[in-house]
ZAMARGU-4260 file (C-alpha; in steps of 0.2 Angstrom, whole numbers, plus 5000, padded with zeros to 4 digits):
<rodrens>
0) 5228/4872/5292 | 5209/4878/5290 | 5198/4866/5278 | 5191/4875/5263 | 5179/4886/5261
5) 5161/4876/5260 | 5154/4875/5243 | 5138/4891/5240 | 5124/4883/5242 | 5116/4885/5226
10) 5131/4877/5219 | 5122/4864/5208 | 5110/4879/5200 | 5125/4885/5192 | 5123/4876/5174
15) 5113/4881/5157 | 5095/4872/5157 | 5086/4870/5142 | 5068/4871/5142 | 5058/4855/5139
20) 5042/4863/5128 | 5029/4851/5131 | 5031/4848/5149 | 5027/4865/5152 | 5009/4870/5161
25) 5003/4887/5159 | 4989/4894/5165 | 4992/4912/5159 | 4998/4914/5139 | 5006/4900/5131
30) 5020/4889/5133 | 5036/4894/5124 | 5042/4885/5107 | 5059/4883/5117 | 5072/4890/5130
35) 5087/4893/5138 | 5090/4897/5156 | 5109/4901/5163 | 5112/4902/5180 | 5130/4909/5185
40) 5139/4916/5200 | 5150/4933/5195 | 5155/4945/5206 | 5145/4939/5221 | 5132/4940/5214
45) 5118/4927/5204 | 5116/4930/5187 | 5101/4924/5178 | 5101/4925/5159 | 5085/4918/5152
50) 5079/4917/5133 | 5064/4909/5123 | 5056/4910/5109 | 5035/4911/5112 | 5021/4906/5106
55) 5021/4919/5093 | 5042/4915/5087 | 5048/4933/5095 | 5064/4930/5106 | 5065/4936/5121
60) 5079/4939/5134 | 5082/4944/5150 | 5094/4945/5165 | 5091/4945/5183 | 5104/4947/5196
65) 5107/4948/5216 | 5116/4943/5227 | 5105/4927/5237 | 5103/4934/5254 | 5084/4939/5255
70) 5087/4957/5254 | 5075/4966/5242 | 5088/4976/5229 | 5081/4988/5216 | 5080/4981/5198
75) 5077/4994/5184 | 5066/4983/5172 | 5052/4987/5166 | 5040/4977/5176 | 5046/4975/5195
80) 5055/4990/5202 | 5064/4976/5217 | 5070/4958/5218 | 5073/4948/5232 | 5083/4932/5229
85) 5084/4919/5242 | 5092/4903/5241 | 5083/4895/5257 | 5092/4875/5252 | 5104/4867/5240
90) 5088/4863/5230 | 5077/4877/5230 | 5079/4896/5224 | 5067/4909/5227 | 5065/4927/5218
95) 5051/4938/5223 | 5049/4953/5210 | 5038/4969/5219 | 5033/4984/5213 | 5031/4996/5228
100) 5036/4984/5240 | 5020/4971/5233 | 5027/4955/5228 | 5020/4956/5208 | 5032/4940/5201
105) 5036/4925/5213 | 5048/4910/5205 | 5054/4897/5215 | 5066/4886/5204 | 5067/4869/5213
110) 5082/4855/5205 | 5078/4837/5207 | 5088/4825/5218 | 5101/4822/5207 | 5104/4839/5200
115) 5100/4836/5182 | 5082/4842/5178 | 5074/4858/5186 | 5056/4865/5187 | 5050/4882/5188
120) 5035/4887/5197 | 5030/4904/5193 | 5017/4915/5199 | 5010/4931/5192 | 5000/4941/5209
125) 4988/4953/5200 | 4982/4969/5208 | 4966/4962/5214 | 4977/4948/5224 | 4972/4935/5212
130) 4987/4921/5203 | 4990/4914/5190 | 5004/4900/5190 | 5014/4893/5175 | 5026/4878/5176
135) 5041/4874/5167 | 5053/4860/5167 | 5072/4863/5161 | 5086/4850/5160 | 5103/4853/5164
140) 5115/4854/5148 | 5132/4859/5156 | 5138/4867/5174 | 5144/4884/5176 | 5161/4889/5183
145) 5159/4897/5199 | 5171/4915/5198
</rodrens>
C-alpha cells in the first residue's frame, strides 16, 4: 500500500484573507478602505480572486490564475501580457507579472508561522527601473477546499 499523496505545498494559502486597512504601507497611491483576497486550488491550477474598495470607494476585482511551477504563462489583462507563479516554500508565493518578458508587477505573499495572518509585499518596476513597493497585511477568515 503506497502512503498518500503529500499535501501541495501552498496548502495553507488556500483560505479567504481579509485585509487589515491600517496596517497597510504604501508608497504608491493610497491604502484600500477594505479587502478580500481568495486563494483557491481548481483545476490545477491557483486561483487568486482579489477585491477592495480604495481610497476613492470604487470596488475593484480581479482574478489571477496559474498553475505554480515558475513557468511564465500568458495572462490577457490589461496591464501584464505574462505571469509567472512560483510557490518556492510552504510559506512564501511569488507571482511575477511582465510585459514583454520585463517583470512590470512582483508580489510575494508570505503567511506567518502559524498560518493565520499574511503580508503582501508588492512591487510596481517602472520603465526607468525604478520601484515602488506597497505592503499589506491580511488575516485568514476561513480555509479553502482543495479540488
Amino acid at each position: 500500500m503506497s502512503p498518500p499523496p503529500a499535501p501541495p505545498l501552498f496548502i495553507n494559502f488556500l483560505a479567504s484573507w481579509d485585509l487589515i486597512p491600517g496596517a497597510c504601507r504604501f508608497e504608491q497611491g493610497r491604502p484600500p478602505q477594505s479587502g478580500r483576497t481568495t486563494i483557491r486550488w481548481q483545476d490545477g491550477e491557483l486561483v487568486f480572486t482579489i477585491g477592495f474598495v480604495d481610497a476613492d470607494d470604487d470596488h475593484h476585482l480581479e482574478t489571477l490564475r496559474g498553475s505554480p511551477d515558475g513557468v511564465p504563462r500568458p495572462h490577457e489583462g490589461a496591464l501584464l501580457d505574462a505571469l509567472v507563479i512560483d510557490a518556492p516554500t510552504p510559506r512564501a508565493l511569488t507571482i511575477t507579472g511582465t510585459i514583454d518578458g520585463k517583470p512590470r508587477l512582483i508580489a510575494e505573499y508570505q503567511l506567518d508561522e502559524h498560518a493565520r495572518a499574511m503580508r503582501v509585499l508588492q512591487q510596481v518596476v517602472f520603465e526607468d527601473g525604478k520601484r515602488a513597493t506597497n505592503v499589506s497585511l491580511y488575516e485568514r477568515v476561513d480555509a479553502v477546499t482543495v479540488h
